[in-house]
C-alpha positions as YAML, in Angstrom:
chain: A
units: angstrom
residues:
- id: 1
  name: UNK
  ca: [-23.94, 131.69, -92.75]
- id: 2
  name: UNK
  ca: [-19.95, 131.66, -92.34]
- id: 3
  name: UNK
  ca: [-20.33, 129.68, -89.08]
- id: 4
  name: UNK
  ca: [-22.44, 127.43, -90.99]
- id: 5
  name: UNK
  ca: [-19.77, 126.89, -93.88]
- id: 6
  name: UNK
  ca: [-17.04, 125.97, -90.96]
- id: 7
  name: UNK
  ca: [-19.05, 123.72, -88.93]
- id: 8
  name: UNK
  ca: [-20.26, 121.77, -92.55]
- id: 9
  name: UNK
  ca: [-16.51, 121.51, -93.53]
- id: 10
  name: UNK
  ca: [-15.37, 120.63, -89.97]
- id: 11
  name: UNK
  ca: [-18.19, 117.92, -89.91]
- id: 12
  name: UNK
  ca: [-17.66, 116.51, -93.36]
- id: 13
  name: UNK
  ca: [-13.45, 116.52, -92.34]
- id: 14
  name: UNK
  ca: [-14.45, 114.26, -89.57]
- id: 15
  name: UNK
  ca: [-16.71, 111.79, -92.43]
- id: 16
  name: UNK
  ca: [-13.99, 111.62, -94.58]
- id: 17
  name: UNK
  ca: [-11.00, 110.57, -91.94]
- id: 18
  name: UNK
  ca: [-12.92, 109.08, -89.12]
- id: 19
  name: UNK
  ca: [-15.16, 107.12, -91.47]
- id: 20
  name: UNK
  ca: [-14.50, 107.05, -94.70]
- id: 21
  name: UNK
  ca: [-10.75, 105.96, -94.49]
- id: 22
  name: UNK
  ca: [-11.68, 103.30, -92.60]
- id: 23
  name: UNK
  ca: [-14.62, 102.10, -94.22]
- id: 24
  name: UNK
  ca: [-12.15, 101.96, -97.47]
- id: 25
  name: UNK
  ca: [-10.48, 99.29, -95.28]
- id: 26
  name: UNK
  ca: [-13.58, 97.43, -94.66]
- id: 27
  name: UNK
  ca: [-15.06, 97.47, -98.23]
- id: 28
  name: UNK
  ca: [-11.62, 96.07, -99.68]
- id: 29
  name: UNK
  ca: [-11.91, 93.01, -97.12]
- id: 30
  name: UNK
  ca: [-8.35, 94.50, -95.53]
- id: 31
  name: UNK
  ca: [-7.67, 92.13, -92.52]
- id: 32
  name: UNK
  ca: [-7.44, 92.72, -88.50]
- id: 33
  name: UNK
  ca: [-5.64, 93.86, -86.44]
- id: 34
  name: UNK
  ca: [-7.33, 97.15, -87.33]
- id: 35
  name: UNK
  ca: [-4.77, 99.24, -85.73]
- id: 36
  name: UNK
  ca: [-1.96, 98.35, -88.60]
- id: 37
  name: UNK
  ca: [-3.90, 98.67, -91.19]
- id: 38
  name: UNK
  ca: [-5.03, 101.97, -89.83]
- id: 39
  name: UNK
  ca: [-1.62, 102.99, -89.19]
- id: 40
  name: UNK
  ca: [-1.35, 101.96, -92.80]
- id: 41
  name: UNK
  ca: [-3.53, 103.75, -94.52]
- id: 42
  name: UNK
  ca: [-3.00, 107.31, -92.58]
- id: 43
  name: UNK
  ca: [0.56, 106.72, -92.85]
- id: 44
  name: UNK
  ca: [0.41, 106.74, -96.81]
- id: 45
  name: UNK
  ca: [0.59, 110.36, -98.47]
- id: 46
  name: UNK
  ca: [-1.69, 109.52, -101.37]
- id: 47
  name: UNK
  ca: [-4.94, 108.95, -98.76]
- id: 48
  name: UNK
  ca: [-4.17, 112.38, -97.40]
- id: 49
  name: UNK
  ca: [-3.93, 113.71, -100.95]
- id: 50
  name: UNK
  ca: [-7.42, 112.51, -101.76]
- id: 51
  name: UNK
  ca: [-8.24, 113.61, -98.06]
- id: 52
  name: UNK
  ca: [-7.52, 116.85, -98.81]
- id: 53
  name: UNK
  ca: [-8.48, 117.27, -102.15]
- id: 54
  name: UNK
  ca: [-12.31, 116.17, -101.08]
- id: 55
  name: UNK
  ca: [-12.38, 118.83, -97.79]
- id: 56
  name: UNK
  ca: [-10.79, 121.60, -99.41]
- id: 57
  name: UNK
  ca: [-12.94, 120.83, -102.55]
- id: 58
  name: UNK
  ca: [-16.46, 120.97, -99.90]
- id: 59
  name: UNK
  ca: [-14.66, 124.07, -98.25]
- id: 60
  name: UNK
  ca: [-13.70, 125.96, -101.03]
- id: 61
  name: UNK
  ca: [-17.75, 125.43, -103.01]
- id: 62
  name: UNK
  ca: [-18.81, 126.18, -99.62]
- id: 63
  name: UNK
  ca: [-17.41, 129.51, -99.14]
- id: 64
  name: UNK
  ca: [-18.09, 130.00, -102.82]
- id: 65
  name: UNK
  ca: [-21.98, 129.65, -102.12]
- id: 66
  name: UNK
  ca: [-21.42, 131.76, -98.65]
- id: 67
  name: UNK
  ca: [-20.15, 134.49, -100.06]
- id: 68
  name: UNK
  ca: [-21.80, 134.58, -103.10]
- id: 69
  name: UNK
  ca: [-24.63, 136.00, -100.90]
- id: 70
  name: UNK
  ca: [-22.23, 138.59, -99.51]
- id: 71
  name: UNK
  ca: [-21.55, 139.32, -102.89]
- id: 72
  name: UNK
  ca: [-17.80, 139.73, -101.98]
- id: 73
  name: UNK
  ca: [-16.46, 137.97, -104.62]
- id: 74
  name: UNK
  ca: [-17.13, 139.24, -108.76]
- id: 75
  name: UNK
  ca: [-18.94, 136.75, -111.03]
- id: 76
  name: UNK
  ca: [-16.36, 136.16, -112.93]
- id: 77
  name: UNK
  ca: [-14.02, 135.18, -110.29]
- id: 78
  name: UNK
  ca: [-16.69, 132.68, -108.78]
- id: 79
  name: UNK
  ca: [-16.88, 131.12, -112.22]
- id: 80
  name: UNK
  ca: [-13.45, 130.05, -112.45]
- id: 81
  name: UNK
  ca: [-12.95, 129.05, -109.11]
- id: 82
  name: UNK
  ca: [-15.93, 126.87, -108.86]
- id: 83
  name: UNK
  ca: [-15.07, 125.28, -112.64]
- id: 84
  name: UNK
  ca: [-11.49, 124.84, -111.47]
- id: 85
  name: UNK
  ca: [-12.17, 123.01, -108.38]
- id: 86
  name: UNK
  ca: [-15.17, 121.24, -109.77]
- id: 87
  name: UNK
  ca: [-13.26, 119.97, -112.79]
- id: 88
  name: UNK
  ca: [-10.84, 118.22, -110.02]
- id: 89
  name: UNK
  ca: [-13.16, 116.85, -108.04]
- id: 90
  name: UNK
  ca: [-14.82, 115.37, -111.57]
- id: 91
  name: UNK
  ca: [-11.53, 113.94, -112.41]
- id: 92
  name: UNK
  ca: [-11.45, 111.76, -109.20]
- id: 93
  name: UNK
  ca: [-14.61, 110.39, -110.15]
- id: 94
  name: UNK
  ca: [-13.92, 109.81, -113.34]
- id: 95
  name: UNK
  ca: [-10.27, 108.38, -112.46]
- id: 96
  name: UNK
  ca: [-12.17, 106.05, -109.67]
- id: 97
  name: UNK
  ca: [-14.89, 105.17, -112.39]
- id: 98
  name: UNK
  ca: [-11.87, 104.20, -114.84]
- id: 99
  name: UNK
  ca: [-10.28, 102.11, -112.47]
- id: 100
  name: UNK
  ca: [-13.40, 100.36, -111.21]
- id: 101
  name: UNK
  ca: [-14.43, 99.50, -114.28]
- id: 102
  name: UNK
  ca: [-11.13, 97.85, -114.93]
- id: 103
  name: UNK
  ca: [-10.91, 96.22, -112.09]
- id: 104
  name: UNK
  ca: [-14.55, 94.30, -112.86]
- id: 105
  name: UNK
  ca: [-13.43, 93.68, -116.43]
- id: 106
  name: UNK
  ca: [-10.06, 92.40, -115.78]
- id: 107
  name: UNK
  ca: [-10.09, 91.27, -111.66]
- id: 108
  name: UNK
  ca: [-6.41, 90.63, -110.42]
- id: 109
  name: UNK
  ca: [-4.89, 91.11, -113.62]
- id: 110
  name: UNK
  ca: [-5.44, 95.05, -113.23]
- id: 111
  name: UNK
  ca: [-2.24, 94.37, -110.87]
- id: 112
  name: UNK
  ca: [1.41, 93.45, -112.51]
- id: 113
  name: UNK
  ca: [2.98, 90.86, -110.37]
- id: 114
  name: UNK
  ca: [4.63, 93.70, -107.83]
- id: 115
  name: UNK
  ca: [1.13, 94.37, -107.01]
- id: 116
  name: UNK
  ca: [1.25, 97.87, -108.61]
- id: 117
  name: UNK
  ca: [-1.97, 98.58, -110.70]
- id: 118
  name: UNK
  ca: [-1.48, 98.74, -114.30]
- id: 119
  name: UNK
  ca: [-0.16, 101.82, -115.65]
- id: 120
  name: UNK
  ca: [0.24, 102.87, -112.17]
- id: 121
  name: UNK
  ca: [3.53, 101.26, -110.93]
- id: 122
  name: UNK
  ca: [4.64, 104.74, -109.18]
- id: 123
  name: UNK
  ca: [2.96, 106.92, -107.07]
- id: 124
  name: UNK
  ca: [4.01, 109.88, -109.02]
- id: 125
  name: UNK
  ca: [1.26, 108.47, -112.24]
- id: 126
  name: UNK
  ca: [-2.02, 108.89, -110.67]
- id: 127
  name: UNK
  ca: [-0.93, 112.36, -110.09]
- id: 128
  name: UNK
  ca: [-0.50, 112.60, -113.61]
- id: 129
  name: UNK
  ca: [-3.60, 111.06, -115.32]
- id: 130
  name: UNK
  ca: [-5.38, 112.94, -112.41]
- id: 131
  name: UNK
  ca: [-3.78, 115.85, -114.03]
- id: 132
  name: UNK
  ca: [-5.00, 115.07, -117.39]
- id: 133
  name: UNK
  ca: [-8.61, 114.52, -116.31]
- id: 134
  name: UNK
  ca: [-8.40, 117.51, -114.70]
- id: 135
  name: UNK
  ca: [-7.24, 119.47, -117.72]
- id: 136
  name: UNK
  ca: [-10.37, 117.68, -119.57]
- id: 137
  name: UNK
  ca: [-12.95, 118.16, -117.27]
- id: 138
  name: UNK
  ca: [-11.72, 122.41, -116.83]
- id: 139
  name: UNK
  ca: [-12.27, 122.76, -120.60]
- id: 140
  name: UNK
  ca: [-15.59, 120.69, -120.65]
- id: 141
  name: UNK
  ca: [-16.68, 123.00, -117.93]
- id: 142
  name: UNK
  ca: [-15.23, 125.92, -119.35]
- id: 143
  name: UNK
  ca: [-16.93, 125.00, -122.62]
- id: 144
  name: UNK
  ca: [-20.43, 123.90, -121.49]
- id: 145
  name: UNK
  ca: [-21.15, 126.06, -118.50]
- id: 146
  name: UNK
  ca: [-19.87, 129.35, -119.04]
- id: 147
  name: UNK
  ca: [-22.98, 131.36, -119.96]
- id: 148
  name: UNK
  ca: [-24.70, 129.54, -117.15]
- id: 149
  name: UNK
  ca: [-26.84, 131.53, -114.89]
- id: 150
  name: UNK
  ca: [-25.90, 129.87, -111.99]
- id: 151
  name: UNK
  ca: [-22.77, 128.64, -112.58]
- id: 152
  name: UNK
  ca: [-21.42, 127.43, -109.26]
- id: 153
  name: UNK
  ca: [-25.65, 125.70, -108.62]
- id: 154
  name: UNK
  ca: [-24.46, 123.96, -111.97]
- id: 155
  name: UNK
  ca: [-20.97, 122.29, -111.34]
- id: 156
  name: UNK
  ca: [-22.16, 121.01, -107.50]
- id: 157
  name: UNK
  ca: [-25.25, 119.68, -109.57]
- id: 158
  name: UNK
  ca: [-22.56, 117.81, -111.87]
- id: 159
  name: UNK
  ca: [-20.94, 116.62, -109.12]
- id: 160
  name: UNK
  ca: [-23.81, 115.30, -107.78]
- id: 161
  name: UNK
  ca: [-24.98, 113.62, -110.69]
- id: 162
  name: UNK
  ca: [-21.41, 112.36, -111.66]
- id: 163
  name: UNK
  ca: [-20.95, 111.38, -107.97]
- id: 164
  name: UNK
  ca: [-24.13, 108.94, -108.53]
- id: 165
  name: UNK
  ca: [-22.88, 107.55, -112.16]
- id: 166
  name: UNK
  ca: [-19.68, 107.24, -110.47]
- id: 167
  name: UNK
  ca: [-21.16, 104.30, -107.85]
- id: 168
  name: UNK
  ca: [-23.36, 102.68, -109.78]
- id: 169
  name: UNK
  ca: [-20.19, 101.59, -111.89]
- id: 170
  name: UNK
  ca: [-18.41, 101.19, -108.68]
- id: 171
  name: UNK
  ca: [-20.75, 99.38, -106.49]
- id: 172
  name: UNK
  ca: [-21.49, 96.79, -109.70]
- id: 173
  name: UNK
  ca: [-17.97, 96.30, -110.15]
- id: 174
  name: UNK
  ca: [-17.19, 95.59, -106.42]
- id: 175
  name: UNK
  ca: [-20.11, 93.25, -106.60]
- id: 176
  name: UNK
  ca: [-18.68, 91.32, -109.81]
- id: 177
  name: UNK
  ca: [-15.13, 91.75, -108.00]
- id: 178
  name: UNK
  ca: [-16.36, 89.76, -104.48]
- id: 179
  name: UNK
  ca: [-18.59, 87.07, -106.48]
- id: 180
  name: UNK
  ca: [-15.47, 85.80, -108.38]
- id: 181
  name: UNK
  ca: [-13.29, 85.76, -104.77]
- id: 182
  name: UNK
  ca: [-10.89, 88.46, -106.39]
- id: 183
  name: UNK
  ca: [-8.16, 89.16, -104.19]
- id: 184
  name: UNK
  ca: [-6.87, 92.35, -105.18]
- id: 185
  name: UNK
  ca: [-9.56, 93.89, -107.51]
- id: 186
  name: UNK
  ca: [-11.80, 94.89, -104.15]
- id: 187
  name: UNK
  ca: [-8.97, 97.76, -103.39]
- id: 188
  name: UNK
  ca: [-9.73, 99.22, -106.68]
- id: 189
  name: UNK
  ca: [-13.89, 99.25, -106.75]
- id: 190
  name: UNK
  ca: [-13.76, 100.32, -103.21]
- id: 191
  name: UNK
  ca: [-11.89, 103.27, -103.79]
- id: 192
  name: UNK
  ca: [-14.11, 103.84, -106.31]
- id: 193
  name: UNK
  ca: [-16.92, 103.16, -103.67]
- id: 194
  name: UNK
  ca: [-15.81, 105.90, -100.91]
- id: 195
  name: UNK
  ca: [-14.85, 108.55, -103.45]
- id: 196
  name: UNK
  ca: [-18.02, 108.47, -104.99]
- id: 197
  name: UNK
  ca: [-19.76, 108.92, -101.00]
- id: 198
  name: UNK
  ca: [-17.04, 111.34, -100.44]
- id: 199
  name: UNK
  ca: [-18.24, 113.51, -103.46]
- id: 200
  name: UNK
  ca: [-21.98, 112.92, -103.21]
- id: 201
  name: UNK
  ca: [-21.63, 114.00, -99.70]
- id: 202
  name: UNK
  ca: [-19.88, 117.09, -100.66]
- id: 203
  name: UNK
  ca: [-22.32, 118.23, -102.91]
- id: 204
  name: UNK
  ca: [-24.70, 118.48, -100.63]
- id: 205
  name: UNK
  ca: [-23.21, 121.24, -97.99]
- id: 206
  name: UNK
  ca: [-23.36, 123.85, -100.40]
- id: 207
  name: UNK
  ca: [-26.36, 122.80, -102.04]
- id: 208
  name: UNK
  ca: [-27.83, 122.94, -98.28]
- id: 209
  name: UNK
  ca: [-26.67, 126.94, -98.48]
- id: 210
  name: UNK
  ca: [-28.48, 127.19, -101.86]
- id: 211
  name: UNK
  ca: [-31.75, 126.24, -100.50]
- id: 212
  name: UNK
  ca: [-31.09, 128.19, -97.30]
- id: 213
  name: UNK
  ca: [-30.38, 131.62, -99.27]
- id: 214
  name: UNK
  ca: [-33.03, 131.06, -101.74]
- id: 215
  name: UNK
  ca: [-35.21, 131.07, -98.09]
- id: 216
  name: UNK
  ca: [-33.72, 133.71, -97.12]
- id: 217
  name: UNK
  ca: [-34.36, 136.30, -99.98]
- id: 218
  name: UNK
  ca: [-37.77, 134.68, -100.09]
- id: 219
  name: UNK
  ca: [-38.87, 136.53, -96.85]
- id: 220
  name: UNK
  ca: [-36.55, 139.59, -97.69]
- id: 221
  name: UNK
  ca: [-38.48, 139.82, -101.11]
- id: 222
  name: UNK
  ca: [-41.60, 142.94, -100.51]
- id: 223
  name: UNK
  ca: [-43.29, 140.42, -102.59]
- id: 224
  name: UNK
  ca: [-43.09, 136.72, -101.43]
- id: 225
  name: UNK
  ca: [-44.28, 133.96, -103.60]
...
């Protein structure tokens, strides 16, 4: 099942930068020549920090669920590695949700006239109310999930429901966003748009483990349901 968990988070690296980076571009109505804004977009260090906050978020509930049926890693370990890195990945949604939903309420006027997004004029503040959403969604987690039974089945079930709330406030935005002819507000909802894939996708490579172990100790079981 390790080979599995590598060739899931190999295949969902290759989504999320041959794909989804561009399709980010495409949603947001970015001009040709491709190529620049390509060069663009994997140029700037904030795409590869959401890059590599979704792949080693899929890689690291991936190996979670792997080795949970190795039973190489203690309970209580799995529980606060799976809340930490779940509480992350719910703060991107929620941060992409937040923004979305500004950008359909307000259109261009979520930008100042720089073209910086409100409350975002450096790069160093999404990082920060990232941070804070983070902090939020640990002690929700930490709060609400700790006498689960299956704690790390729980927070990828979170993330797939968030993932869905998440682009149903996207999506609607985006569609409120192109109807007026906003110029600027598309960046925002389709962010919002390819997180929410990136995280719905993610959920479902361990999930696919879940289903595949619960197989597994189905036939192992002397008696079978």
């Amino acid at each position: 099942m390790r080979n599995w968990g590598i060739l899931i988070t190999i295949f969902y690296a290759m989504i999320v930068i041959g794909l989804l980076v561009p399709g980010y571009a495409f949603i947001a109505g970015m001009k040709p020549p491709w190529e620049d804004t390509l060069r663009v977009l994997y140029s700037e260090w904030l795409v590869w920090f959401w890059v590599v906050l979704v792949v080693s978020g899929q890689a690291i509930l991936l190996f979670l669920s792997v080795d949970t049926t190795r039973q190489r890693i203690s309970p209580r370990t799995h529980i606060g590695i799976s809340y930490i890195t779940g509480a992350a990945l719910m703060a991107l949604l929620t941060f992409a949700a937040i923004w979305s939903g500004a950008a359909g309420v307000l259109g261009d006027n979520i930008f100042d006239d720089e073209g910086n997004l409100l409350l975002l004029d450096t790069r160093a503040k999404p990082l920060i109310y990232w941070g804070v959403l983070w902090a939020a969604w640990s002690i929700i987690f930490f709060g609400y999930l700790k006498d689960s039974p299956k704690p790390l089945a729980r927070v990828i079930a979170w993330l797939l429901r968030g993932s869905v709330l998440e682009l149903l406030i996207a999506v609607s935005c985006h569609v409120i966003v192109r109807h007026r002819d906003d110029c600027s507000a598309p960046i925002a909802t389709s962010f919002g748009i390819v997180t929410g894939i990136a995280v719905m996708l993610l959920s479902f490579g361990p999930s696919v483990l879940f289903l595949y172990k619960k197989r597994l100790d189905k036939f192992r079981s002397p008696y079978p349901d």
